[in-house]
C-alpha positions as CSV (number, residue, x, y, z in Angstrom):
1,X,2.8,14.8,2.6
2,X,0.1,15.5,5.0
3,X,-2.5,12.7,6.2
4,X,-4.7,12.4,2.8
5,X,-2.4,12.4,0.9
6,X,-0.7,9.1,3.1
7,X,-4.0,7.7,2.8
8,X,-4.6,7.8,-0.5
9,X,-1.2,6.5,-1.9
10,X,-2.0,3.7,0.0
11,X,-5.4,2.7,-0.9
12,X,-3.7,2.7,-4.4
13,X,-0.4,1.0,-3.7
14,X,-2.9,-1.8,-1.4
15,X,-5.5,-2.2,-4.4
16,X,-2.0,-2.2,-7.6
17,X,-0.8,-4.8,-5.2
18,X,-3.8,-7.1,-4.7
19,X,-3.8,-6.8,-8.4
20,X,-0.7,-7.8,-9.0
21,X,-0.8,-10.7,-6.3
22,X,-4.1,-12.4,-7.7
23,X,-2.5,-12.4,-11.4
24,X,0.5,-13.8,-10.2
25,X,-1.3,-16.4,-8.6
26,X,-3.7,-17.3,-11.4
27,X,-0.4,-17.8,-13.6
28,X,1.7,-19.1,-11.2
29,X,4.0,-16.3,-11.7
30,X,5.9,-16.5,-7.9
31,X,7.9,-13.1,-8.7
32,X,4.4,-10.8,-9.5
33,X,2.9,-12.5,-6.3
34,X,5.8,-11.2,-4.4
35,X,6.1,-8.1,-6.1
36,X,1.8,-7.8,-5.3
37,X,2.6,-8.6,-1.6
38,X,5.3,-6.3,-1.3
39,X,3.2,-3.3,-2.9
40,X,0.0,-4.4,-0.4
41,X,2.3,-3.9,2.3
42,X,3.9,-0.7,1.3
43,X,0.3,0.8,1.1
44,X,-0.3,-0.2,4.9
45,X,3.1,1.5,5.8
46,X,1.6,4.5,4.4
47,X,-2.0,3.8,6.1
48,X,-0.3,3.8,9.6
49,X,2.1,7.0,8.5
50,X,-1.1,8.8,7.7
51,X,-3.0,8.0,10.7
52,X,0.0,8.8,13.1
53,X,0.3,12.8,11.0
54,X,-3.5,12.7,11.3
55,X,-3.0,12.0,14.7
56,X,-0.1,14.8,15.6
57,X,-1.9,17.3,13.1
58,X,1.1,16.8,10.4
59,X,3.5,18.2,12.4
60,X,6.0,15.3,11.2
């Protein structure tokens, strides 16, 4: 997967999981607001693996 491609899996996995964290919240479901949580930080593992290939011209 080459830097866009990091980049945009994670703008999708950071906005399912804000999702999924606010509804769990609203109905005090304590497993979606992890599950929301877990998904917002996935998308900011793939935000820093995107810049670093941005940064090393996807030679990873």
């Amino acid at each position: 997967m080459g830097e866009a491609t990091d980049k945009l899996k994670a703008a999708g996995n950071k906005a399912a999981g804000a999702v999924k964290e606010g509804i769990g919240k609203a109905t005090d479901n304590e497993r979606l607001e992890a599950e929301g949580k877990a998904q917002k930080a996935k998308g900011t593992v793939q935000d820093v693996s995107g810049s670093v290939k941005g940064a090393l011209g996807d030679k990873i």
